[in-house]
PDBQT receptor file of N, H, CA, C and O in Angstrom, charges set to zero:
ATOM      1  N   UNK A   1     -12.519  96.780 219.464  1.00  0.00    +0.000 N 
ATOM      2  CA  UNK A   1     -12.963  95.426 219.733  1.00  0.00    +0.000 C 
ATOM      3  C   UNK A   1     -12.549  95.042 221.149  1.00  0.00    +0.000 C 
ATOM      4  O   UNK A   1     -11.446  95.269 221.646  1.00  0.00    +0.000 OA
ATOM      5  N   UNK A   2     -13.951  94.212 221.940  1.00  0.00    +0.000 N 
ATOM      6  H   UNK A   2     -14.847  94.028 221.536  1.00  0.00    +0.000 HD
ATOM      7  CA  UNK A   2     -12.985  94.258 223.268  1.00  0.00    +0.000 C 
ATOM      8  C   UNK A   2     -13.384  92.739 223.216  1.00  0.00    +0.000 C 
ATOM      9  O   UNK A   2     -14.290  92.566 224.032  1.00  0.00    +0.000 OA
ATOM     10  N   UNK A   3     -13.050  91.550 222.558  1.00  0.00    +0.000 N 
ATOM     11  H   UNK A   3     -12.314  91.690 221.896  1.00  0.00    +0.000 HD
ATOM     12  CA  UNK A   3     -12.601  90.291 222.916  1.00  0.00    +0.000 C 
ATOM     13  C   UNK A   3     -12.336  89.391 223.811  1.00  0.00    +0.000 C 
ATOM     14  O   UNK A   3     -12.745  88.246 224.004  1.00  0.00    +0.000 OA
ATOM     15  N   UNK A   4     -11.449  90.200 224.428  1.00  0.00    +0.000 N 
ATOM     16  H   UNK A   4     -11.116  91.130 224.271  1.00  0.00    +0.000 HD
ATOM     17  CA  UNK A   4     -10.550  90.044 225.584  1.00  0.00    +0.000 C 
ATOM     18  C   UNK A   4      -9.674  88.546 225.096  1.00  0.00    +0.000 C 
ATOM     19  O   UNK A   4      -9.476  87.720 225.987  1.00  0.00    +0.000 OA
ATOM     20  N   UNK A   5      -9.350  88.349 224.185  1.00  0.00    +0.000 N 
ATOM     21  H   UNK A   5      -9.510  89.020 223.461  1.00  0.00    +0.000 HD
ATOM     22  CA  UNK A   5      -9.070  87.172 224.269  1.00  0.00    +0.000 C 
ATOM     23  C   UNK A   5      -7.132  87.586 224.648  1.00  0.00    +0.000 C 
ATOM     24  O   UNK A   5      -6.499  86.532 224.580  1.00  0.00    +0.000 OA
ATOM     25  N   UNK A   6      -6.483  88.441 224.890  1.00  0.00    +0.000 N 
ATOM     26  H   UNK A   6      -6.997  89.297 224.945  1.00  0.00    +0.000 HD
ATOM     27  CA  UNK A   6      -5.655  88.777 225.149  1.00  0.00    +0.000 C 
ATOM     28  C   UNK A   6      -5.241  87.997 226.474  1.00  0.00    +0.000 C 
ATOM     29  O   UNK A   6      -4.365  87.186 226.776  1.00  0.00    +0.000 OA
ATOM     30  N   UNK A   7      -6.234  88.597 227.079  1.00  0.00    +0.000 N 
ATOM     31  H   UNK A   7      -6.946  89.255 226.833  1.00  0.00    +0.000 HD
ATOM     32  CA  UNK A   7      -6.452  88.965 228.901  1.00  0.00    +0.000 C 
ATOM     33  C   UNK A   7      -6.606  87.199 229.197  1.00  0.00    +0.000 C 
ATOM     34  O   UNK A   7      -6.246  86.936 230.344  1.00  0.00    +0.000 OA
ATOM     35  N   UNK A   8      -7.092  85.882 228.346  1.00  0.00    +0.000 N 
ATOM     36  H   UNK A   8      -7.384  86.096 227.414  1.00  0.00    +0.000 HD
ATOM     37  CA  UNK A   8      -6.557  84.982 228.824  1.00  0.00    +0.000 C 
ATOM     38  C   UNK A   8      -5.663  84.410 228.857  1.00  0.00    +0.000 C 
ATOM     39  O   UNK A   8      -4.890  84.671 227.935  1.00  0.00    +0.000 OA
ATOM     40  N   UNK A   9      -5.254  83.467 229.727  1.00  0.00    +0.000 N 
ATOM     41  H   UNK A   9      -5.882  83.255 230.476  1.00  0.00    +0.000 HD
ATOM     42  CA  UNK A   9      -3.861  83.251 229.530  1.00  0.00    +0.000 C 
ATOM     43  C   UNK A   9      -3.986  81.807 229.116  1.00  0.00    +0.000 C 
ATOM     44  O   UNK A   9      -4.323  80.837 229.796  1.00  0.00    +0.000 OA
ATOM     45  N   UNK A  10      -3.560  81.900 227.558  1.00  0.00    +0.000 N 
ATOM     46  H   UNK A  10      -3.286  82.688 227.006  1.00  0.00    +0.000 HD
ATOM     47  CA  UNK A  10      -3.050  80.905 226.540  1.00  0.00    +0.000 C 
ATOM     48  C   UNK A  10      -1.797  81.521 225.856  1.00  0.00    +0.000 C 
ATOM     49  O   UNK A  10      -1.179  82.585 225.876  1.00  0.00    +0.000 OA
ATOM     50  N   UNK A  11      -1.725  80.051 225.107  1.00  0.00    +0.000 N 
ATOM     51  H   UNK A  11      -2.227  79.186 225.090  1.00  0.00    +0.000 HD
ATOM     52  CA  UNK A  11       0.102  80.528 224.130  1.00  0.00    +0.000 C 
ATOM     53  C   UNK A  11      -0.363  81.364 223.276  1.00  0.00    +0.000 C 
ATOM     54  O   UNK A  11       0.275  82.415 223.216  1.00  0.00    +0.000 OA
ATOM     55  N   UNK A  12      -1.187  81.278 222.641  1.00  0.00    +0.000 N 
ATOM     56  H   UNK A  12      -1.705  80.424 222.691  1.00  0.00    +0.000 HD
ATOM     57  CA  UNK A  12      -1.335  81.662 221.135  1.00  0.00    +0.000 C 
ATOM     58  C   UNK A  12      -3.021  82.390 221.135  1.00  0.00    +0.000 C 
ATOM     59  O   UNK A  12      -3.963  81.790 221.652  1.00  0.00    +0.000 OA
ATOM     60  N   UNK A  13      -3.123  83.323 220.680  1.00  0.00    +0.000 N 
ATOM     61  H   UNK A  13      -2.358  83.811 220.260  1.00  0.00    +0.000 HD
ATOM     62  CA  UNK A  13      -4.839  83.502 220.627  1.00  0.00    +0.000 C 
ATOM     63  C   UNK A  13      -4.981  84.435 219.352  1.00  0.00    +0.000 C 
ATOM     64  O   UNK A  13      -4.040  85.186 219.098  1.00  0.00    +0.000 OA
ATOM     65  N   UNK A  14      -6.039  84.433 218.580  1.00  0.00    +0.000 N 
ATOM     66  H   UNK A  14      -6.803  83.823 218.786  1.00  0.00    +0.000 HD
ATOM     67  CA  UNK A  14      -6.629  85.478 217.304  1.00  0.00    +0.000 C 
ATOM     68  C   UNK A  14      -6.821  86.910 217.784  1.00  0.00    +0.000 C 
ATOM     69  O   UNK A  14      -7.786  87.064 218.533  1.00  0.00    +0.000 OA
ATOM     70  N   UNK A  15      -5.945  88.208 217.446  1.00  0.00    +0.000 N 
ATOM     71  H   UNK A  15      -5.161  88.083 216.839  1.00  0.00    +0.000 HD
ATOM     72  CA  UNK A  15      -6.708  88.924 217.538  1.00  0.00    +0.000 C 
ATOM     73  C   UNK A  15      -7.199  89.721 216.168  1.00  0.00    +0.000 C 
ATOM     74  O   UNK A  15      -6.763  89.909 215.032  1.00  0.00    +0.000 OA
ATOM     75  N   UNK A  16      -8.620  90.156 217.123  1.00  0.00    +0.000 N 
ATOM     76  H   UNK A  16      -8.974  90.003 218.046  1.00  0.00    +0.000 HD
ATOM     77  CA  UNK A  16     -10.189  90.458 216.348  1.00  0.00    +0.000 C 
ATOM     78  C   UNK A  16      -9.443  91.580 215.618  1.00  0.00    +0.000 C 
ATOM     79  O   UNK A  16      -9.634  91.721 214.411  1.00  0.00    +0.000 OA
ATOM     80  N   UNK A  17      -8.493  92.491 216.367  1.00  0.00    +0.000 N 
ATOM     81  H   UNK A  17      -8.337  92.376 217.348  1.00  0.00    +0.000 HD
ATOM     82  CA  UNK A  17      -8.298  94.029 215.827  1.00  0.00    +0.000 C 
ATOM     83  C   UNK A  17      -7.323  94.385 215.562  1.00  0.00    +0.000 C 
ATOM     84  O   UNK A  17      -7.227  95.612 215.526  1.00  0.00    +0.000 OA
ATOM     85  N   UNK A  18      -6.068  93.578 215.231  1.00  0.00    +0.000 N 
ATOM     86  H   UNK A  18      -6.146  92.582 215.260  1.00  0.00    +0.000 HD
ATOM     87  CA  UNK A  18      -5.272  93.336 214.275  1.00  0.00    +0.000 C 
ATOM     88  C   UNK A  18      -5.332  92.034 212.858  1.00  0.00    +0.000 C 
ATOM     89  O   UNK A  18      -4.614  91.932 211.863  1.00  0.00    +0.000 OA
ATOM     90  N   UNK A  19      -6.508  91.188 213.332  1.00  0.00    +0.000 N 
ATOM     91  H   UNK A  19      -7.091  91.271 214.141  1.00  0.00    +0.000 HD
ATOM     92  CA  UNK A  19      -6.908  90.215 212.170  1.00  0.00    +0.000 C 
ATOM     93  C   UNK A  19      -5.576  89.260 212.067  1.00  0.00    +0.000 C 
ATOM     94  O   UNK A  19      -5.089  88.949 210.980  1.00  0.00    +0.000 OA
ATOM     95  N   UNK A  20      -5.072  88.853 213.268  1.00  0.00    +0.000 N 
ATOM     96  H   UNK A  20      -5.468  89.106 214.151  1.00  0.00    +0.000 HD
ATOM     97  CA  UNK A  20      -3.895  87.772 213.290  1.00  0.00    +0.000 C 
ATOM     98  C   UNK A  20      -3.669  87.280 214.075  1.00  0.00    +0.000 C 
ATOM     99  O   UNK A  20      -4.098  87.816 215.098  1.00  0.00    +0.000 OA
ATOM    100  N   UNK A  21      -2.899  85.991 214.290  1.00  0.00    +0.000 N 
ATOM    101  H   UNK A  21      -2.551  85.555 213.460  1.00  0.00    +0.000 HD
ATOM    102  CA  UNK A  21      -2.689  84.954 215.434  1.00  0.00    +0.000 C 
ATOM    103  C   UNK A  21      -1.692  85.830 216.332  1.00  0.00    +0.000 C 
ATOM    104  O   UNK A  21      -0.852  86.394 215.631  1.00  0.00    +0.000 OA
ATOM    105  N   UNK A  22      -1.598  86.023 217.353  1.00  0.00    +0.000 N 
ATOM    106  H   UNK A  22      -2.280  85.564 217.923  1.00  0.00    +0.000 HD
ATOM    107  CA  UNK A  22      -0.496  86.383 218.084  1.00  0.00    +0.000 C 
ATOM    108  C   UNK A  22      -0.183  85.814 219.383  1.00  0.00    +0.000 C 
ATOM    109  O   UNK A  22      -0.926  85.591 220.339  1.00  0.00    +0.000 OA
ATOM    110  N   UNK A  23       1.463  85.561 219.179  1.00  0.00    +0.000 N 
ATOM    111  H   UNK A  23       2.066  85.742 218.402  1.00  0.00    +0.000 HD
ATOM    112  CA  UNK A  23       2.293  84.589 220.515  1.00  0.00    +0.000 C 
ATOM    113  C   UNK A  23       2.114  85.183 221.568  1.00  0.00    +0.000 C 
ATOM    114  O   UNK A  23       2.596  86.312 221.651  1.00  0.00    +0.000 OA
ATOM    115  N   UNK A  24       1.535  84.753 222.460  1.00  0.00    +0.000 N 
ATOM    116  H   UNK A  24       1.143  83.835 222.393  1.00  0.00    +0.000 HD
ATOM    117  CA  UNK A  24       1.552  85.541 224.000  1.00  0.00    +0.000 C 
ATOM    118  C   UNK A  24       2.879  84.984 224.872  1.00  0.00    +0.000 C 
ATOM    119  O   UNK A  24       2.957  83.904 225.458  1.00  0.00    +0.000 OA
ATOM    120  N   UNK A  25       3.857  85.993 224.788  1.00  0.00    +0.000 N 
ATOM    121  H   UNK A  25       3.794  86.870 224.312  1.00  0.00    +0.000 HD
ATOM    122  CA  UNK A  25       5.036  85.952 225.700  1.00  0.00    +0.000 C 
ATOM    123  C   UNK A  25       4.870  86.219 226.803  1.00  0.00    +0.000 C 
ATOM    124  O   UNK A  25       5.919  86.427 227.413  1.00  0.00    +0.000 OA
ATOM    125  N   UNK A  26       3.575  86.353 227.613  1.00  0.00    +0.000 N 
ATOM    126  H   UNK A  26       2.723  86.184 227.117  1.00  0.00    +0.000 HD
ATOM    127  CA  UNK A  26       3.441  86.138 228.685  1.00  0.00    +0.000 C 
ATOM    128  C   UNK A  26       2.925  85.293 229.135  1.00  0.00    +0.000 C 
ATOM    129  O   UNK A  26       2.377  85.254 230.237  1.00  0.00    +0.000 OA
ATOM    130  N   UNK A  27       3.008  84.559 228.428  1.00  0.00    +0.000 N 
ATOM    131  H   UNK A  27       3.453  84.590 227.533  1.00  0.00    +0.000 HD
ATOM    132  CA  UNK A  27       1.964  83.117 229.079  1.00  0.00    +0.000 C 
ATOM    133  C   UNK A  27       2.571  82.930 230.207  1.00  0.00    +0.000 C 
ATOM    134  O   UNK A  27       3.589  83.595 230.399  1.00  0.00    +0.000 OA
ATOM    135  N   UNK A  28       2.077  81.896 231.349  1.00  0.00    +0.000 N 
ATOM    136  H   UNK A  28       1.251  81.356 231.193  1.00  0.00    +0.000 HD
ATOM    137  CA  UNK A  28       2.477  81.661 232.242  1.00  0.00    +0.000 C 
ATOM    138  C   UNK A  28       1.909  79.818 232.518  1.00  0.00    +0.000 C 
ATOM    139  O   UNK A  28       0.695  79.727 232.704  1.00  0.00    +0.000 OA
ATOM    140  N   UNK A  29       2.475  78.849 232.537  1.00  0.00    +0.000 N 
ATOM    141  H   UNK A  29       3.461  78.923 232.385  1.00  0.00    +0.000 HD
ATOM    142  CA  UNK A  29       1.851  77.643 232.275  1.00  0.00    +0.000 C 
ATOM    143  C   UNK A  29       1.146  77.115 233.586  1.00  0.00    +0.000 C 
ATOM    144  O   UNK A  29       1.929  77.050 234.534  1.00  0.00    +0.000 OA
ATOM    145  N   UNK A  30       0.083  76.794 233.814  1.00  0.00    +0.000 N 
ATOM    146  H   UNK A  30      -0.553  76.847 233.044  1.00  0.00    +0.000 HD
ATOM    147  CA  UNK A  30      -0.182  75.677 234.871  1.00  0.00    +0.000 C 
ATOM    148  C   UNK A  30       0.471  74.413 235.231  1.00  0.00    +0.000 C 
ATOM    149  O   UNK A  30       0.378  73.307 234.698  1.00  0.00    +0.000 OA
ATOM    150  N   UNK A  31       1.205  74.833 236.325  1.00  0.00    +0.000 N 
ATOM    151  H   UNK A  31       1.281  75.731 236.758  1.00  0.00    +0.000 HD
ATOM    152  CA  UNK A  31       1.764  73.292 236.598  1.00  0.00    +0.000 C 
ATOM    153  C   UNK A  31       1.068  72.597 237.610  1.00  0.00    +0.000 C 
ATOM    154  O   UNK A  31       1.786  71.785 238.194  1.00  0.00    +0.000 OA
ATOM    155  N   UNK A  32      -0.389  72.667 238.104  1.00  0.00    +0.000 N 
ATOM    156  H   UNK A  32      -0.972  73.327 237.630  1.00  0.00    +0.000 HD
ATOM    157  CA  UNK A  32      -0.885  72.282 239.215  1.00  0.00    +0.000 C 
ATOM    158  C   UNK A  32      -1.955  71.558 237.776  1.00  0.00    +0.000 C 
ATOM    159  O   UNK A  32      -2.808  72.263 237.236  1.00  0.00    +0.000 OA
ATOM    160  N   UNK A  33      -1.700  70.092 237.341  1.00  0.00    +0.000 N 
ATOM    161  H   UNK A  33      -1.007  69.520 237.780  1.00  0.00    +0.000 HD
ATOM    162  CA  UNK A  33      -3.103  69.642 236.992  1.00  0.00    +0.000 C 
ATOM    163  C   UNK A  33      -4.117  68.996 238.335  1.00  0.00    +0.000 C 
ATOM    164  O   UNK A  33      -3.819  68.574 239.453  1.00  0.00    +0.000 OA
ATOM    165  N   UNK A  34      -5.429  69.155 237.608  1.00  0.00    +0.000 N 
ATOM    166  H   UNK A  34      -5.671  69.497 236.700  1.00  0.00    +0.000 HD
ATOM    167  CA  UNK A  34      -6.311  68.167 238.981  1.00  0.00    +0.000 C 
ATOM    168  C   UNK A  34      -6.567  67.166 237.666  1.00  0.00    +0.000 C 
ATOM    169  O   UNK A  34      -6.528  67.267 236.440  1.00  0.00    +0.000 OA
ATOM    170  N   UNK A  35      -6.877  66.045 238.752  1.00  0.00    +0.000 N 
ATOM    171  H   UNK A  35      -6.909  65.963 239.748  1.00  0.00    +0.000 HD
ATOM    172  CA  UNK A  35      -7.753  65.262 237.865  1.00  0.00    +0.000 C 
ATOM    173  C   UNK A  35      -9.242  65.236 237.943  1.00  0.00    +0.000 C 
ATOM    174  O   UNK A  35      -9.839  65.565 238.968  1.00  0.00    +0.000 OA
ATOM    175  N   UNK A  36      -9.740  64.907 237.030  1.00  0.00    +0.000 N 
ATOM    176  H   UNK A  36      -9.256  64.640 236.197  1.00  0.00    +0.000 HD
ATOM    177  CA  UNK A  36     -10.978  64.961 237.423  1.00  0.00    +0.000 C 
ATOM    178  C   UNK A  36     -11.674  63.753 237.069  1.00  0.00    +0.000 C 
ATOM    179  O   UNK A  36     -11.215  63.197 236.071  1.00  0.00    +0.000 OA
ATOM    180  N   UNK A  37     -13.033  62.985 237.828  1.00  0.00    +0.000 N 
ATOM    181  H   UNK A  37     -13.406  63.437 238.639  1.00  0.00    +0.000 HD
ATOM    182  CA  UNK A  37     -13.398  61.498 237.480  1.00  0.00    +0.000 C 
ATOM    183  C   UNK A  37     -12.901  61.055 239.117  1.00  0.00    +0.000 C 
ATOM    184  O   UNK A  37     -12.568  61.798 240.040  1.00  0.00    +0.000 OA
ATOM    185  N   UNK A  38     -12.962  60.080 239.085  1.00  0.00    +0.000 N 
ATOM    186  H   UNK A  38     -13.233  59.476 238.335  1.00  0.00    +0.000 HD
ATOM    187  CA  UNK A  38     -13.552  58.991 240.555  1.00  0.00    +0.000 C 
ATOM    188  C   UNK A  38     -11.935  58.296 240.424  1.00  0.00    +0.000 C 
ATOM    189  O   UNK A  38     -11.390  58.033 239.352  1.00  0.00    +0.000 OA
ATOM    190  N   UNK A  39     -11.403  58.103 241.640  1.00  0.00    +0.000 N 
ATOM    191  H   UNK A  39     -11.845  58.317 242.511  1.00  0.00    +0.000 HD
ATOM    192  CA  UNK A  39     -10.455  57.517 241.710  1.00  0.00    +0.000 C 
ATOM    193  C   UNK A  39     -10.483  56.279 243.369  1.00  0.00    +0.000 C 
ATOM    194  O   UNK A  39     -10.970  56.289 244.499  1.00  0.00    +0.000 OA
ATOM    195  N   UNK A  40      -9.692  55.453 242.577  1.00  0.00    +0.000 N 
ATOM    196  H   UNK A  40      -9.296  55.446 241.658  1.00  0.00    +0.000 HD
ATOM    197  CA  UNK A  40      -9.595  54.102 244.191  1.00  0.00    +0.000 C 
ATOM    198  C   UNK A  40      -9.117  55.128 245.341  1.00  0.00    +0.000 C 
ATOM    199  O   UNK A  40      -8.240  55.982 245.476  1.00  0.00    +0.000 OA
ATOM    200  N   UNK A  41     -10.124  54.602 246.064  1.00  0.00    +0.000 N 
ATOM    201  H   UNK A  41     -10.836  53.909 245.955  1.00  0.00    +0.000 HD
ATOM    202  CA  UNK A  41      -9.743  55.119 247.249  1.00  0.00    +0.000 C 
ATOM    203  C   UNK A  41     -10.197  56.112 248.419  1.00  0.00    +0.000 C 
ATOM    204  O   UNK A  41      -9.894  56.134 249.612  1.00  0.00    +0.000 OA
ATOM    205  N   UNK A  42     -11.391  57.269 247.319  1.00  0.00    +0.000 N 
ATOM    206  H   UNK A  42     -11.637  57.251 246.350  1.00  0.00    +0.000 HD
ATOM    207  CA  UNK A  42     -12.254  58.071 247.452  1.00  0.00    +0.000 C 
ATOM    208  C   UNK A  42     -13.516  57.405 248.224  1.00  0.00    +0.000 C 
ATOM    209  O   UNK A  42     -14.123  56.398 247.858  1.00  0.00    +0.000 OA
ATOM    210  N   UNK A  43     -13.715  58.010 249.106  1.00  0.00    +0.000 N 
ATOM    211  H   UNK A  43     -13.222  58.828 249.403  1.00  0.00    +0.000 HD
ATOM    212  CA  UNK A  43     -15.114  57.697 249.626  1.00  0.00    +0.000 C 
ATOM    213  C   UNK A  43     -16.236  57.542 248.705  1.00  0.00    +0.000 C 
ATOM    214  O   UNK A  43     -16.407  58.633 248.160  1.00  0.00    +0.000 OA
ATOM    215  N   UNK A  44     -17.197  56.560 248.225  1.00  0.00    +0.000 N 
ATOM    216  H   UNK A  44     -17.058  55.674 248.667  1.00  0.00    +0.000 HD
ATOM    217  CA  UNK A  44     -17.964  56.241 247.566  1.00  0.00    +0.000 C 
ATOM    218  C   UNK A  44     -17.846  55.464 246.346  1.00  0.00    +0.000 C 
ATOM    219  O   UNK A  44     -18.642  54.771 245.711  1.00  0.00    +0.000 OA
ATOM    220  N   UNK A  45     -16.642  55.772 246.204  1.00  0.00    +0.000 N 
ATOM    221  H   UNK A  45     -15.996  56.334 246.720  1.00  0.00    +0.000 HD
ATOM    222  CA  UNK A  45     -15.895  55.334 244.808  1.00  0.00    +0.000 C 
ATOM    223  C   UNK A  45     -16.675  53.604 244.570  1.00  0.00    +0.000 C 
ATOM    224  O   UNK A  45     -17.609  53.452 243.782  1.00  0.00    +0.000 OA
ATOM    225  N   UNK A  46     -16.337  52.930 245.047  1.00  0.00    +0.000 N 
ATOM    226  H   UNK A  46     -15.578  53.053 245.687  1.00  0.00    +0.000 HD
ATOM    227  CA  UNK A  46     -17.161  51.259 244.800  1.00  0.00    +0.000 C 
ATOM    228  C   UNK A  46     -18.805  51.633 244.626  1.00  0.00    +0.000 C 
ATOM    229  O   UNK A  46     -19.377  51.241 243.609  1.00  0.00    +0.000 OA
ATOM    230  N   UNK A  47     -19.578  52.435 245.693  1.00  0.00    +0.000 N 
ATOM    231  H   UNK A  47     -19.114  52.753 246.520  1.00  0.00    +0.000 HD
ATOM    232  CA  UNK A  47     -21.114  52.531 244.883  1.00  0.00    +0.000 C 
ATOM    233  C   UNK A  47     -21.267  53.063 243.568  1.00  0.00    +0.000 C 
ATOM    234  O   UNK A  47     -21.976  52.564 242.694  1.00  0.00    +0.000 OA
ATOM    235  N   UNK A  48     -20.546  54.139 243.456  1.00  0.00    +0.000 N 
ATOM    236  H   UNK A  48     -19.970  54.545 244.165  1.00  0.00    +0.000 HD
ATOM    237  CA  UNK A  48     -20.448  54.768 242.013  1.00  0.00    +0.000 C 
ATOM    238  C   UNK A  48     -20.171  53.951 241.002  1.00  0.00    +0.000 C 
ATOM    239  O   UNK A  48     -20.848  54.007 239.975  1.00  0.00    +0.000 OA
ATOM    240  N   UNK A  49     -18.889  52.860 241.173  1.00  0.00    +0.000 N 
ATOM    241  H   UNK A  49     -18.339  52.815 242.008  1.00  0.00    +0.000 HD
ATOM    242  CA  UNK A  49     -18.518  51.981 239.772  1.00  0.00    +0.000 C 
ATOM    243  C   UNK A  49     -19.274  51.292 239.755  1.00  0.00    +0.000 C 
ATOM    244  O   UNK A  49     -19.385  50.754 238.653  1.00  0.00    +0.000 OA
ATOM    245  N   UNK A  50     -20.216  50.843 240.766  1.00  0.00    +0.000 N 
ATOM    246  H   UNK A  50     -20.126  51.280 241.661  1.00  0.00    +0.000 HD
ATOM    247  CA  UNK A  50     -21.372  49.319 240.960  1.00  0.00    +0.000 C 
ATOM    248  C   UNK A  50     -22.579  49.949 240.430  1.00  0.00    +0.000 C 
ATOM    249  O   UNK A  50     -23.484  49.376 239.822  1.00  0.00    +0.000 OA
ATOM    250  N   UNK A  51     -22.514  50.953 240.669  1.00  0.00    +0.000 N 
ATOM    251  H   UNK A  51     -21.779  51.418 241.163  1.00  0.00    +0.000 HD
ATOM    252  CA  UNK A  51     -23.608  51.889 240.029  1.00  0.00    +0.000 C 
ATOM    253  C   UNK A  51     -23.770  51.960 238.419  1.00  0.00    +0.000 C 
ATOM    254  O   UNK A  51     -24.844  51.871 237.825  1.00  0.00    +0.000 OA
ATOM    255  N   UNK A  52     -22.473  52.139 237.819  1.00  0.00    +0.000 N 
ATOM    256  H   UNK A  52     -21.601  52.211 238.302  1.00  0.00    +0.000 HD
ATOM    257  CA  UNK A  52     -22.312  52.447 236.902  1.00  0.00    +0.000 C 
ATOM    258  C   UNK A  52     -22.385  51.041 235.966  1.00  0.00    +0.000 C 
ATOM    259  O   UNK A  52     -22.940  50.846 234.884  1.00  0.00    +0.000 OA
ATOM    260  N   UNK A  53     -21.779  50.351 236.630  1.00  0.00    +0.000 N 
ATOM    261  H   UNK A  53     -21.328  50.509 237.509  1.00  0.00    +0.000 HD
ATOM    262  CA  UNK A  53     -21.519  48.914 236.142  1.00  0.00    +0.000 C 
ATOM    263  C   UNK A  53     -23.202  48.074 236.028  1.00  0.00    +0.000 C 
ATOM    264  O   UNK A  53     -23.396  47.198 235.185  1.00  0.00    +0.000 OA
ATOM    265  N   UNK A  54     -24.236  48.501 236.963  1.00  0.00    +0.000 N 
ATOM    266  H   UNK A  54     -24.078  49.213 237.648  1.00  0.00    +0.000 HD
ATOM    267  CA  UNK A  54     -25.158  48.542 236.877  1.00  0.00    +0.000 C 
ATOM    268  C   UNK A  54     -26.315  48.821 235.430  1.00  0.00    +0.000 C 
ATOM    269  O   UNK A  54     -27.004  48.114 234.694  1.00  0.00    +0.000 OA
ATOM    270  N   UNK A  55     -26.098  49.852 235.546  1.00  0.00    +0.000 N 
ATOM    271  H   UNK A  55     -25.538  50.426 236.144  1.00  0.00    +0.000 HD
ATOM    272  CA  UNK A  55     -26.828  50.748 234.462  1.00  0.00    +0.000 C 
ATOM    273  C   UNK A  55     -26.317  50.204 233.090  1.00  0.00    +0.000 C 
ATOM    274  O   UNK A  55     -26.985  50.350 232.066  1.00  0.00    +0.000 OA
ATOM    275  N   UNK A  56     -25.107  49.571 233.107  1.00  0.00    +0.000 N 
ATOM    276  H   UNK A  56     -24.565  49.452 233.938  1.00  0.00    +0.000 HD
ATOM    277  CA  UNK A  56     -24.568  49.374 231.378  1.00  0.00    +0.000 C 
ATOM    278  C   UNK A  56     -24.633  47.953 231.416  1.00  0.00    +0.000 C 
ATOM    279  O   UNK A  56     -24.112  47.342 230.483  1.00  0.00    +0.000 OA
ATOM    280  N   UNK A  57     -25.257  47.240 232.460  1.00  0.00    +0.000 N 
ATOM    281  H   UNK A  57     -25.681  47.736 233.218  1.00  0.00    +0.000 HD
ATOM    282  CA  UNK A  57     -25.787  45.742 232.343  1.00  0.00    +0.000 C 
ATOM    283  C   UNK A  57     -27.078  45.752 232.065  1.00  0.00    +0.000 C 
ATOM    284  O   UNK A  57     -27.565  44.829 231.412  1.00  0.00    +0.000 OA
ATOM    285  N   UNK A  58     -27.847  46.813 232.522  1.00  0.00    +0.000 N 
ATOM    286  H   UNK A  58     -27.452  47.563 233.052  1.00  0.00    +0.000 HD
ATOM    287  CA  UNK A  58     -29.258  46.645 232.152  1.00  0.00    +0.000 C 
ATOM    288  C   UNK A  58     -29.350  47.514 230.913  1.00  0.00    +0.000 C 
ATOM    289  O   UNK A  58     -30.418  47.620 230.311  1.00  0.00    +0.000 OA
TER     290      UNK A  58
């Protein structure tokens, strides 16, 4: 079985070819989150919410 679900890196994943959950002790965690979505301050940011604010008035 080639899955790969090994080869990503999560805590925990199913494998297909032993038929069981297994702990990945190699995980390695992301500490860089992004955000994602429109934030104050961003160039455009006011047409976009007026925009938006727009569309859910009409």
């Amino acid at each position: 079985m080639h899955c790969e679900n090994c080869k990503q890196n999560t805590p925990t994943y199913f494998c297909l070819a032993r038929n069981e959950v297994i702990i990945n002790e190699n995980y390695v965690a992301n500490t860089e989150k992004s955000r994602k979505g429109w934030k104050k301050g961003e160039p455009g940011y006011e047409t976009h919410r007026r925009k938006l604010k727009k569309e859910i008035e009409v």
